[in-house]
LUMZALUM-308871 format. One record per atom (N, C-alpha, C, O): residue in three letters; x, z, y; residue number from 0; atom name. Coordinates in nm, 4 decimals. Example, Ala and Ser with C-alpha at 12.3 -4.5 7.8 and 13.67 -1.06 7.14 Angstrom:
<nodes>
NODE  type  X  Z  Y  seq  atom
NODE  ALA  1.3190  0.7800  -0.5690  0  N
NODE  ALA  1.2300  0.7800  -0.4500  0  CA
NODE  ALA  1.3200  0.7800  -0.3300  0  C
NODE  ALA  1.4236  0.8465  -0.3319  0  O
NODE  SER  1.2850  0.7080  -0.2250  1  N
NODE  SER  1.3670  0.7140  -0.1060  1  CA
NODE  SER  1.2900  0.7870  0.0030  1  C
NODE  SER  1.3409  0.8039  0.1138  1  O
</nodes>
This chain:
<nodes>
NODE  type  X  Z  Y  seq  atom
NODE  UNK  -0.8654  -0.5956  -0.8580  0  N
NODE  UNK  -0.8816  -0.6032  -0.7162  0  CA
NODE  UNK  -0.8133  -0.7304  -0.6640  0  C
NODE  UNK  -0.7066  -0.7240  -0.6029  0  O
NODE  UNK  -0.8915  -0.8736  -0.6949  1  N
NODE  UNK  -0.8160  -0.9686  -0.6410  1  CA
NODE  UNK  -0.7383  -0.9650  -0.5248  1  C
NODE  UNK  -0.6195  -0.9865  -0.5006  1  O
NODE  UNK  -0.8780  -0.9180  -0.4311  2  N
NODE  UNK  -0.8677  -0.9033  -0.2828  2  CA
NODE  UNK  -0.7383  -0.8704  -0.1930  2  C
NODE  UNK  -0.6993  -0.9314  -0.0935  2  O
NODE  UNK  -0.6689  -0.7305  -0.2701  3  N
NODE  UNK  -0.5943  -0.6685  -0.2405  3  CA
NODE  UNK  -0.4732  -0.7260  -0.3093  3  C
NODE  UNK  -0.3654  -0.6935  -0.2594  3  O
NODE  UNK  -0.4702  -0.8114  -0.4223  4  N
NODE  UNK  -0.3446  -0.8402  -0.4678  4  CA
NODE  UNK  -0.3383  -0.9791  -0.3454  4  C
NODE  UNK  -0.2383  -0.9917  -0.2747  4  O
NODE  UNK  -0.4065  -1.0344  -0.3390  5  N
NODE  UNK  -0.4018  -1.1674  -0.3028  5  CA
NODE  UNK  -0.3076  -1.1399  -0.1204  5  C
NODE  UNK  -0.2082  -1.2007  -0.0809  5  O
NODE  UNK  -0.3758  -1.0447  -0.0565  6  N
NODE  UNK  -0.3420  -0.9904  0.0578  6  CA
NODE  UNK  -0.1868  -0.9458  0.0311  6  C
NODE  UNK  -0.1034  -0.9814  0.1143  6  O
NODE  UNK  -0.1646  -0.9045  -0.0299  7  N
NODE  UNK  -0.0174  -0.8625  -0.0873  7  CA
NODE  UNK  0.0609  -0.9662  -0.0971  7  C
NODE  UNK  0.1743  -0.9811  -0.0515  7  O
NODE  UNK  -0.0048  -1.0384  -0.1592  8  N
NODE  UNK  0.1288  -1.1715  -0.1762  8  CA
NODE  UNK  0.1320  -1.2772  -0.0196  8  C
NODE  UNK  0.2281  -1.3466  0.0138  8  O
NODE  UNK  0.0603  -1.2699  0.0224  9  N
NODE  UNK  0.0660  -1.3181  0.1434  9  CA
NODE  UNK  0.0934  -1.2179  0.2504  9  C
NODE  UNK  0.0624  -1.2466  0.3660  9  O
NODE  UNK  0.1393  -1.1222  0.2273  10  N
NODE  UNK  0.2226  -1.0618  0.2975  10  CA
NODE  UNK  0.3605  -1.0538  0.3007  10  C
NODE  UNK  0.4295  -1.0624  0.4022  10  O
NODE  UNK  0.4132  -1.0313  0.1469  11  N
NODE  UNK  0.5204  -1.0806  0.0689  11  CA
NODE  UNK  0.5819  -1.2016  0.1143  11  C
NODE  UNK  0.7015  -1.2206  0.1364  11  O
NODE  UNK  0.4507  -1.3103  0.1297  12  N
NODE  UNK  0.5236  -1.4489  0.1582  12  CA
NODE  UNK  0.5737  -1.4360  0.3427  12  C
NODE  UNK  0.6673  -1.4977  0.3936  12  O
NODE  UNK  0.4826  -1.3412  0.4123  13  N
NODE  UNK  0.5251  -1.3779  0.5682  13  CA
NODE  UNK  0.6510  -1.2546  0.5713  13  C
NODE  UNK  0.7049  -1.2708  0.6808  13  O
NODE  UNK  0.7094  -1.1581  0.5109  14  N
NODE  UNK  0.8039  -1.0676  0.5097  14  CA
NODE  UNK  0.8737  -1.0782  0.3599  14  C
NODE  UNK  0.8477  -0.9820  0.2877  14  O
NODE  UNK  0.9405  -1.1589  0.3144  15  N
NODE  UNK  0.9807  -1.1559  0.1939  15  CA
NODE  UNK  1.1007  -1.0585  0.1673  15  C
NODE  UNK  1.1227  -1.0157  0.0540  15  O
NODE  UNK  1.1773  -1.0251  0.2753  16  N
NODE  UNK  1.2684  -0.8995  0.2580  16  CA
NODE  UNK  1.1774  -0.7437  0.2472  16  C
NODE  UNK  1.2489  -0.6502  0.2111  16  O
NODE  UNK  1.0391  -0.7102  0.2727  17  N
NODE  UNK  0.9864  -0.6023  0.2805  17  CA
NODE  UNK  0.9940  -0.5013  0.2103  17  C
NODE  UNK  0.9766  -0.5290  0.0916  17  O
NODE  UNK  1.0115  -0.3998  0.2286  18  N
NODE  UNK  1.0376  -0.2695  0.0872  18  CA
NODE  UNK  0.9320  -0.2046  0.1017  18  C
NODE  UNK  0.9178  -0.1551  0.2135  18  O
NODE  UNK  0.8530  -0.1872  0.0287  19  N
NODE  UNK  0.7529  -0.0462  0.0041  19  CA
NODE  UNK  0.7945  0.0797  -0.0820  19  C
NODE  UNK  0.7942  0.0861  -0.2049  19  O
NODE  UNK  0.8285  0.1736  0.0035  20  N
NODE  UNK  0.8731  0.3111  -0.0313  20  CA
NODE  UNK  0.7924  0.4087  -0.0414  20  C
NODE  UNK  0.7057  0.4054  0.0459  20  O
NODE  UNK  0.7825  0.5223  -0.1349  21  N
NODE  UNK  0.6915  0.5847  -0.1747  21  CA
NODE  UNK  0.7340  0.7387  -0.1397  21  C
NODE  UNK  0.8096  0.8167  -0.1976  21  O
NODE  UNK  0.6379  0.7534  0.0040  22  N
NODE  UNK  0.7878  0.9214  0.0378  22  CA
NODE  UNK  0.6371  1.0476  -0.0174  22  C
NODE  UNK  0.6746  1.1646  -0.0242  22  O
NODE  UNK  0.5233  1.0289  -0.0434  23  N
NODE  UNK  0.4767  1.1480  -0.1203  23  CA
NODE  UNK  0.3416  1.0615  -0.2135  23  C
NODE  UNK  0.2954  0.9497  -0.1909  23  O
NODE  UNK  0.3066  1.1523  -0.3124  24  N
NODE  UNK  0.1933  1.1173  -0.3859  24  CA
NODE  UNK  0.1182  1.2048  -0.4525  24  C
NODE  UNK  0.1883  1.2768  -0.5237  24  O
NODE  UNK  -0.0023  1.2296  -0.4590  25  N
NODE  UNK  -0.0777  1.3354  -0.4866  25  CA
NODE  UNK  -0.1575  1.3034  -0.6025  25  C
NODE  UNK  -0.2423  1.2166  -0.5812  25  O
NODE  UNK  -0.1506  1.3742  -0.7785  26  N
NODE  UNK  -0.2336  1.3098  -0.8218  26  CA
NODE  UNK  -0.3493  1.3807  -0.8856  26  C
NODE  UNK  -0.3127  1.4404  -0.9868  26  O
NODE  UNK  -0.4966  1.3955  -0.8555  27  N
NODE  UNK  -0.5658  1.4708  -0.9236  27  CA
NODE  UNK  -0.6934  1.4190  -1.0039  27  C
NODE  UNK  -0.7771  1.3588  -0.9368  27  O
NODE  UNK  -0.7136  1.4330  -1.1182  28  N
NODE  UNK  -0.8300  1.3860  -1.1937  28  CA
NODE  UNK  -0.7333  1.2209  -1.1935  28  C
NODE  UNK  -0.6151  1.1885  -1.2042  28  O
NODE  UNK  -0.8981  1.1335  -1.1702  29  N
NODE  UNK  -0.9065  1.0193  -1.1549  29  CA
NODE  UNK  -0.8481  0.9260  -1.0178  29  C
NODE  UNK  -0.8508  0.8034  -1.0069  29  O
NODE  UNK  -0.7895  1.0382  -0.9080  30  N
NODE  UNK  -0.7955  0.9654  -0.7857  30  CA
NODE  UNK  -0.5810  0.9711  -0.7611  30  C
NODE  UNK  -0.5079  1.0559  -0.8123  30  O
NODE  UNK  -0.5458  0.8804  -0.6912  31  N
NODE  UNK  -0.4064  0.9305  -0.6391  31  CA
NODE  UNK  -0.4129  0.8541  -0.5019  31  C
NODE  UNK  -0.4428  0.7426  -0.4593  31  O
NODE  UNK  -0.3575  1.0051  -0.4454  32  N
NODE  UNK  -0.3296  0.9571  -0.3023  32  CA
NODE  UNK  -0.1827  0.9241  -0.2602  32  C
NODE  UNK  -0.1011  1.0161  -0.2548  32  O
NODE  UNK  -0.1517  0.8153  -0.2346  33  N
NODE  UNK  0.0070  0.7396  -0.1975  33  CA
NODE  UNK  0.0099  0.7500  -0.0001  33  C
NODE  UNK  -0.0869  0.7321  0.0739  33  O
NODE  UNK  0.1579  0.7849  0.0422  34  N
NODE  UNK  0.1640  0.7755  0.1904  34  CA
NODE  UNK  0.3425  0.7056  0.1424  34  C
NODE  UNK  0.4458  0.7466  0.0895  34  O
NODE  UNK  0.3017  0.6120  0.1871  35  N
NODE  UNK  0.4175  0.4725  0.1823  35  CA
NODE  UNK  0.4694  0.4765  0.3313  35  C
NODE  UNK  0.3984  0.5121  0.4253  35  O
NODE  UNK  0.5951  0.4379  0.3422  36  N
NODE  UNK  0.6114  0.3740  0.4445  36  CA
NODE  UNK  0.6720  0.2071  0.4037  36  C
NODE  UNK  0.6868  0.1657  0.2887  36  O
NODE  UNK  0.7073  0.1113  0.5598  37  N
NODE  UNK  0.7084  -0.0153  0.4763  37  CA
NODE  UNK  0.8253  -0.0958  0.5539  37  C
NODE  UNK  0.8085  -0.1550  0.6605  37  O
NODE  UNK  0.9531  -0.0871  0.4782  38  N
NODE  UNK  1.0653  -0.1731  0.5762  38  CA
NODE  UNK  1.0893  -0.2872  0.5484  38  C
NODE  UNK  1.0595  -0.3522  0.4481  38  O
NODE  UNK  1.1444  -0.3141  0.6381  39  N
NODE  UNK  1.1718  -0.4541  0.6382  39  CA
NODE  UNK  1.0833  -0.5470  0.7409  39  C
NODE  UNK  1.1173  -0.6649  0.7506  39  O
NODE  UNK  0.9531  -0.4925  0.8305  40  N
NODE  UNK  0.9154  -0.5681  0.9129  40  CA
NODE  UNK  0.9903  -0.5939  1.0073  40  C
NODE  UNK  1.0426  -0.4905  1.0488  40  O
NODE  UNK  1.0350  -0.7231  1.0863  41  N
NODE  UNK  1.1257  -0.7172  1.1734  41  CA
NODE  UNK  0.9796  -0.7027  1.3290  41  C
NODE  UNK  0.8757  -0.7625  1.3571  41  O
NODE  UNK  1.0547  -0.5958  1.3835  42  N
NODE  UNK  1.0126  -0.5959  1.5183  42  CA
NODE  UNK  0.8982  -0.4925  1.5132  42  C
NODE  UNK  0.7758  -0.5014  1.5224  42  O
NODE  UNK  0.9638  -0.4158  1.4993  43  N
NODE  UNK  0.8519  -0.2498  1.4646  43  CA
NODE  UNK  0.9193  -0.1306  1.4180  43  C
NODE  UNK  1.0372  -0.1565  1.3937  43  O
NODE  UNK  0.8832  0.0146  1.3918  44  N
NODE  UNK  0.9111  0.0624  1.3440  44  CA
NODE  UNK  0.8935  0.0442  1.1765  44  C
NODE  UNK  0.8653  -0.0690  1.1373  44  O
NODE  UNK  0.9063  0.1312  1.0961  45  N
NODE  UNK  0.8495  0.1132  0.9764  45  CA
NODE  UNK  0.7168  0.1244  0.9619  45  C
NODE  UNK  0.6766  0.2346  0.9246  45  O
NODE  UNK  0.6520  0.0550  0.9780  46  N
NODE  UNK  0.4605  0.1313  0.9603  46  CA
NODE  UNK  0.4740  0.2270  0.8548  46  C
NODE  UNK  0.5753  0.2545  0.7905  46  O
NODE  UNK  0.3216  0.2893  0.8425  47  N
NODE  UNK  0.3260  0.4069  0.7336  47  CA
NODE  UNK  0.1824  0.3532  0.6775  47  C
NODE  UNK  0.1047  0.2928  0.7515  47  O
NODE  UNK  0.1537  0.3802  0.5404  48  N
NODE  UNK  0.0411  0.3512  0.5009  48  CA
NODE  UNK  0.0151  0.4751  0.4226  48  C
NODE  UNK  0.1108  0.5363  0.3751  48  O
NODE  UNK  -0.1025  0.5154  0.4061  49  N
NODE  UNK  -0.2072  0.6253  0.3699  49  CA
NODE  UNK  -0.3078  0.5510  0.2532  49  C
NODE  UNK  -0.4094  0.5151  0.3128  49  O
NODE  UNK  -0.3137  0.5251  0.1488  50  N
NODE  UNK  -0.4100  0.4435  0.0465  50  CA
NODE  UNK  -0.4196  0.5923  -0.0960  50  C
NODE  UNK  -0.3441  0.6744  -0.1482  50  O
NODE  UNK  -0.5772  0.5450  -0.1029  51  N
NODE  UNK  -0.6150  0.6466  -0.2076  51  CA
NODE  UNK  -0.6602  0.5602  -0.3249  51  C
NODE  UNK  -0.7365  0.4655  -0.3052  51  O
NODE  UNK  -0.6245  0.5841  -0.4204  52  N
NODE  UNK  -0.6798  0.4977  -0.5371  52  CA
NODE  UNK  -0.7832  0.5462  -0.6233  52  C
NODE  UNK  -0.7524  0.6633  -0.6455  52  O
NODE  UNK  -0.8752  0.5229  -0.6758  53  N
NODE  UNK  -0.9763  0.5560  -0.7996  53  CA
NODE  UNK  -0.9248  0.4572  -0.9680  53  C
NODE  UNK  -0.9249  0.3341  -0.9706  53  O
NODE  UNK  -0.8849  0.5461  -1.0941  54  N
NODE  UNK  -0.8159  0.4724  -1.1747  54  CA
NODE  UNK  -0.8788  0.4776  -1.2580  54  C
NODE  UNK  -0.8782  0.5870  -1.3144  54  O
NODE  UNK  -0.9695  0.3691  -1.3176  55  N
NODE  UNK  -1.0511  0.3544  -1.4033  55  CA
NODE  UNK  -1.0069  0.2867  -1.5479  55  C
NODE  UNK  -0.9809  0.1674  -1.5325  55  O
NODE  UNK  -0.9914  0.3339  -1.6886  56  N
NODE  UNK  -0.9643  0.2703  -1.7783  56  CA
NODE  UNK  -0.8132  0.2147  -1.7646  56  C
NODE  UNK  -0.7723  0.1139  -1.8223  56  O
NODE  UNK  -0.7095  0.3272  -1.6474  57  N
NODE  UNK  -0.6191  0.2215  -1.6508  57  CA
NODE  UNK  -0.5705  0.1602  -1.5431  57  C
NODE  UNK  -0.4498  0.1444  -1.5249  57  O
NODE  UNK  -0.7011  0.1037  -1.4284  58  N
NODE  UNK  -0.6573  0.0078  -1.3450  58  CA
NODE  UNK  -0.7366  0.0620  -1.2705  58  C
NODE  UNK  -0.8256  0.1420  -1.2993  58  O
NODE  UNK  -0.6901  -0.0037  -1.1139  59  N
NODE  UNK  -0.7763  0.0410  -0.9838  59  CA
NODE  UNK  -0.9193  -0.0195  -0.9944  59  C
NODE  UNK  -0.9589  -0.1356  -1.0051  59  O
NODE  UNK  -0.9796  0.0955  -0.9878  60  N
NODE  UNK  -1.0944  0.0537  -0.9689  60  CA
NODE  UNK  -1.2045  0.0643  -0.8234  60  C
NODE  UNK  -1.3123  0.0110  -0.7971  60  O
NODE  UNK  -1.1147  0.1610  -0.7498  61  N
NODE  UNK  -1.1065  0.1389  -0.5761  61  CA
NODE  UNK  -1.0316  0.1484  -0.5482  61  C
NODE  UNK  -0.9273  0.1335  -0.6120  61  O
NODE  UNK  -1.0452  0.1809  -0.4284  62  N
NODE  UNK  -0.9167  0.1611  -0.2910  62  CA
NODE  UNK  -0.9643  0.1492  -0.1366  62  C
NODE  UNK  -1.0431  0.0708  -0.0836  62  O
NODE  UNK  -0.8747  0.2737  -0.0751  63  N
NODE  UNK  -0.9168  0.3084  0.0611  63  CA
NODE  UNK  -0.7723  0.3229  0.1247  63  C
NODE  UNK  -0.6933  0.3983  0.0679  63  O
NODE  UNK  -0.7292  0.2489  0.2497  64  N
NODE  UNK  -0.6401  0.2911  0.3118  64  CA
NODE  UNK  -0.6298  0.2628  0.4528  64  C
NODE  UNK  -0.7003  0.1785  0.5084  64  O
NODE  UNK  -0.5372  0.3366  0.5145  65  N
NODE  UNK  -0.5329  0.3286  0.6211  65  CA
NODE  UNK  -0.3881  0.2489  0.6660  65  C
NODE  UNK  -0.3124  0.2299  0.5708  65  O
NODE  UNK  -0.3531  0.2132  0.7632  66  N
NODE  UNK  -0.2209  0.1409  0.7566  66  CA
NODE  UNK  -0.1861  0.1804  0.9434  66  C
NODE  UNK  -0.2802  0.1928  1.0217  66  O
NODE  UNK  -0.0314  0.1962  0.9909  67  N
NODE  UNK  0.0141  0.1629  1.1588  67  CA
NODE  UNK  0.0526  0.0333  1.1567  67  C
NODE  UNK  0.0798  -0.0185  1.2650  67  O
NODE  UNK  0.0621  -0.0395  1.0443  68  N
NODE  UNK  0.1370  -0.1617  1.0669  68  CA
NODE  UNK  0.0452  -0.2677  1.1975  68  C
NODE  UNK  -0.0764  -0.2753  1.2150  68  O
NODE  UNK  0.1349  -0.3243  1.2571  69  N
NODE  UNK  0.0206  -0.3951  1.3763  69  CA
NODE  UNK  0.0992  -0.5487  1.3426  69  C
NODE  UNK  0.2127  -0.5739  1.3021  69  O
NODE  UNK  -0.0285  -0.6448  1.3833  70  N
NODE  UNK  -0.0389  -0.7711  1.3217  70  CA
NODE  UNK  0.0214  -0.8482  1.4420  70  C
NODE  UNK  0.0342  -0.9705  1.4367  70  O
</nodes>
């Protein structure tokens, strides 16, 4: 998933103190559902993120999420 790594690191680069914390995770079959929250943005609460994964051979092979973080 270039897409999503690439978005990551350029997020990384505009919040380089950021923590992604992992407060539940659900895992069944092929799919896991993650609800993150994310500190370290200055000037917000912590957003919360909601992302479901599909794990194919190993590696993501989708990805759906929802995010509060505001831009």
């Amino acid at each position: 998933m270039p897409g999503a790594t690439r978005a990551w690191q350029r997020f990384h680069e505009a919040f380089p103190e950021v923590e992604v914390v992992v407060e539940d995770m659900v895992v069944e079959g092929d799919k896991a559902a993650v609800r993150t929250s994310v500190r370290g943005v200055p000037g917000q609460q912590p957003p919360t993120m909601l992302e479901i994964f599909r794990v194919r051979d190993g590696r993501i092979a989708e990805l759906w999420g929802l995010s509060s973080l505001r831009s």
